[in-house]
C-alpha positions as a Markdown table, in Angstrom:
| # | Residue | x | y | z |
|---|---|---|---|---|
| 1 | Unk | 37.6 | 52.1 | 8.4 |
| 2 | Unk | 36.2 | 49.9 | 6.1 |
| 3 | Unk | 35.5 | 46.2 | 8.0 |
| 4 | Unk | 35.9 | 43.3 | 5.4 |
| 5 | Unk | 34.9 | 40.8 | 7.8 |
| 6 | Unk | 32.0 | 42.0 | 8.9 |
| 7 | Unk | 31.2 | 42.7 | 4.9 |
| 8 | Unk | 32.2 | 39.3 | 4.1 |
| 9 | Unk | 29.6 | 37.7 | 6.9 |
| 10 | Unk | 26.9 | 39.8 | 5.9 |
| 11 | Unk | 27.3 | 38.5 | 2.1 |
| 12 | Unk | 27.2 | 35.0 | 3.4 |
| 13 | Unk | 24.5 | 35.3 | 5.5 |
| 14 | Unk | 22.0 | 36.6 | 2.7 |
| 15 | Unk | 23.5 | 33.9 | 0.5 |
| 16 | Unk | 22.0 | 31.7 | 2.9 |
| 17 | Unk | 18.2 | 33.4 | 3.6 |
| 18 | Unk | 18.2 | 33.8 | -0.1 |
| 19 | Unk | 18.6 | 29.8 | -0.4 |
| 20 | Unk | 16.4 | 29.4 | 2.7 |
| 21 | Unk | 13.9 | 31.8 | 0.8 |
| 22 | Unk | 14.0 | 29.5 | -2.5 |
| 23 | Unk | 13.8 | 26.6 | -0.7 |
| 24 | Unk | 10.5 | 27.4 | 1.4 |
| 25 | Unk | 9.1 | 28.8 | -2.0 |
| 26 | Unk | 10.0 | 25.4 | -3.9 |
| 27 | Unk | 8.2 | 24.0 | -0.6 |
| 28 | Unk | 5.2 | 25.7 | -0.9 |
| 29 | Unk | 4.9 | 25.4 | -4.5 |
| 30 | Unk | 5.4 | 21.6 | -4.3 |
| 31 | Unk | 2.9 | 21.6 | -1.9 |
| 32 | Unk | 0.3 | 23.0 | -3.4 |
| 33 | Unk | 0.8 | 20.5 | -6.9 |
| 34 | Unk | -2.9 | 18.9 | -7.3 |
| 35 | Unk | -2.3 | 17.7 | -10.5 |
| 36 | Unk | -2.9 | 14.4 | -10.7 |
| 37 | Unk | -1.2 | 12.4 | -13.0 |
| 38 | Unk | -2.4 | 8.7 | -13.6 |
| 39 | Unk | -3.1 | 8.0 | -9.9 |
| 40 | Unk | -2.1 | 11.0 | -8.0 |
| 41 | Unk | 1.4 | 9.3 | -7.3 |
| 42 | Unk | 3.3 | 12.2 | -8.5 |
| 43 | Unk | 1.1 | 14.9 | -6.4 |
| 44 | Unk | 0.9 | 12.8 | -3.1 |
| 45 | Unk | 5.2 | 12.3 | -3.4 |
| 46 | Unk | 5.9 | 16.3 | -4.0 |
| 47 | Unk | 3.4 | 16.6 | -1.0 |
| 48 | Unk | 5.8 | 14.7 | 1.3 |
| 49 | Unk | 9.0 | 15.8 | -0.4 |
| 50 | Unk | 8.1 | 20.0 | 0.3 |
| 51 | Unk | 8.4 | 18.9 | 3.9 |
| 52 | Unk | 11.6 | 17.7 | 4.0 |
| 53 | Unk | 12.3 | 21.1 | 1.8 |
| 54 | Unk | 10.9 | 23.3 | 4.2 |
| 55 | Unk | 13.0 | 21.2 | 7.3 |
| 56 | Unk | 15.8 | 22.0 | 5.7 |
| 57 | Unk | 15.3 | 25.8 | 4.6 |
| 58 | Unk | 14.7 | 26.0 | 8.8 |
| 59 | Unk | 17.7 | 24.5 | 9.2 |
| 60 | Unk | 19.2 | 27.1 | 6.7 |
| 61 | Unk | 17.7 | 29.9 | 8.7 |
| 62 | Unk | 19.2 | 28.4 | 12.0 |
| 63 | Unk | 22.3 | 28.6 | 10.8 |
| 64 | Unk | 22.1 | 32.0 | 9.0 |
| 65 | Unk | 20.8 | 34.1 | 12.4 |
| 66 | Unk | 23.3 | 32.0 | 14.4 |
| 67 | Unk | 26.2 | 33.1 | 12.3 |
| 68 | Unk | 24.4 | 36.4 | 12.2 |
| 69 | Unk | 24.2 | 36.3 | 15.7 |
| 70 | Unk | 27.5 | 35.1 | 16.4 |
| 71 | Unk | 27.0 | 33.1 | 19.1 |
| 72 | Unk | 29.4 | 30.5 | 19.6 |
| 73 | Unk | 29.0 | 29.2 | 23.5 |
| 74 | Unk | 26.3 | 28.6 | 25.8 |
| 75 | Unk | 23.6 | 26.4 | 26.7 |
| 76 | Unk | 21.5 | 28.5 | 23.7 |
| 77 | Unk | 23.7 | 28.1 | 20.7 |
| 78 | Unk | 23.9 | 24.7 | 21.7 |
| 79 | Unk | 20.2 | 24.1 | 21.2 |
| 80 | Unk | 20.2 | 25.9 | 18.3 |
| 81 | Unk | 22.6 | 23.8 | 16.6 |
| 82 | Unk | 21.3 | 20.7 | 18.0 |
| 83 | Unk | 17.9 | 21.8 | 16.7 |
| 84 | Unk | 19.4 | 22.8 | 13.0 |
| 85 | Unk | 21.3 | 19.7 | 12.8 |
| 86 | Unk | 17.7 | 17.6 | 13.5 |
| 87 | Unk | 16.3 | 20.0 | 11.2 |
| 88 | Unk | 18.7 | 19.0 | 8.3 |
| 89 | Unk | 18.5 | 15.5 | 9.0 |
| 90 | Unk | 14.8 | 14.7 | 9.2 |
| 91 | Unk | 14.5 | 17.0 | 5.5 |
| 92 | Unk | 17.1 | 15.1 | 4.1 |
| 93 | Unk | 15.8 | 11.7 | 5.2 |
| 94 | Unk | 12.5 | 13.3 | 4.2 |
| 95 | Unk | 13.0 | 13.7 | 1.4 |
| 96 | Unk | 15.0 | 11.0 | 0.6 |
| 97 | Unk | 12.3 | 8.3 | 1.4 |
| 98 | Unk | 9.6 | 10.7 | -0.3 |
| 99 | Unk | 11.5 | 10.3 | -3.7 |
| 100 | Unk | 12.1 | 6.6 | -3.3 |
| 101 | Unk | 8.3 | 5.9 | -2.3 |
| 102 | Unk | 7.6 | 8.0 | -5.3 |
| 103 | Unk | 9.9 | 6.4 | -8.0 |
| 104 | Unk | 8.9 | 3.2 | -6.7 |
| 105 | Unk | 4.8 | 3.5 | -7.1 |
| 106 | Unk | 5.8 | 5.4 | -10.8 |
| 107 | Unk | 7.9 | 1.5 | -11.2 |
| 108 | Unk | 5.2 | -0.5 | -10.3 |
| 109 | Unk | 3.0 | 1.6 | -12.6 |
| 110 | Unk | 5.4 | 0.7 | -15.6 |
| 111 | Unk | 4.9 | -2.9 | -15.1 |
């Protein structure tokens, strides 16, 4: 018999390492910029942004083999989802102080 559920899951989950693959390439390439434009501003914030991009494709990962996984009690799925949900967090926050650093060094620039 043909499971739908189990079809359905499977789709979602490579959804997500497909996302989590993207995002740790868009990491690494970020990374790796040594361009410099006028003082380097541009390199060194793409440098601190590909962390928080490469937190959260961990985070993504965690949460794709947990689903995979399907664990759903224990002392172990709770410190995976305690760990994916400090992943997320310190990307996003990451990231979002990378890009106002950034845009605010390219302001001062203008000036």
């Amino acid at each position: 018999m043909f499971d739908t559920e189990k079809l359905l899951t499977i789709i979602i989950q490579a959804g997500s390492f497909a996302s989590a693959f993207a995002a740790i390439a868009a990491g690494v390439i970020m990374a790796s910029v040594t361009k410099k434009f006028g003082t380097g501003i541009l390199a060194s914030g793409f440098k601190s942004i590909s962390t928080g991009v490469l937190l959260i494709a961990g985070g993504i990962v965690l949460d794709a083999l947990n689903s995979y996984l399907a664990l759903s009690s224990g002392a172990f799925f709770a410190a995976v989802l305690i760990l994916k949900e400090l992943l997320f967090v310190a990307g996003t926050y990451i990231i979002v102080i990378g890009s106002k650093n950034t845009g605010d060094k390219l302001e001062s620039l203008t000036k």
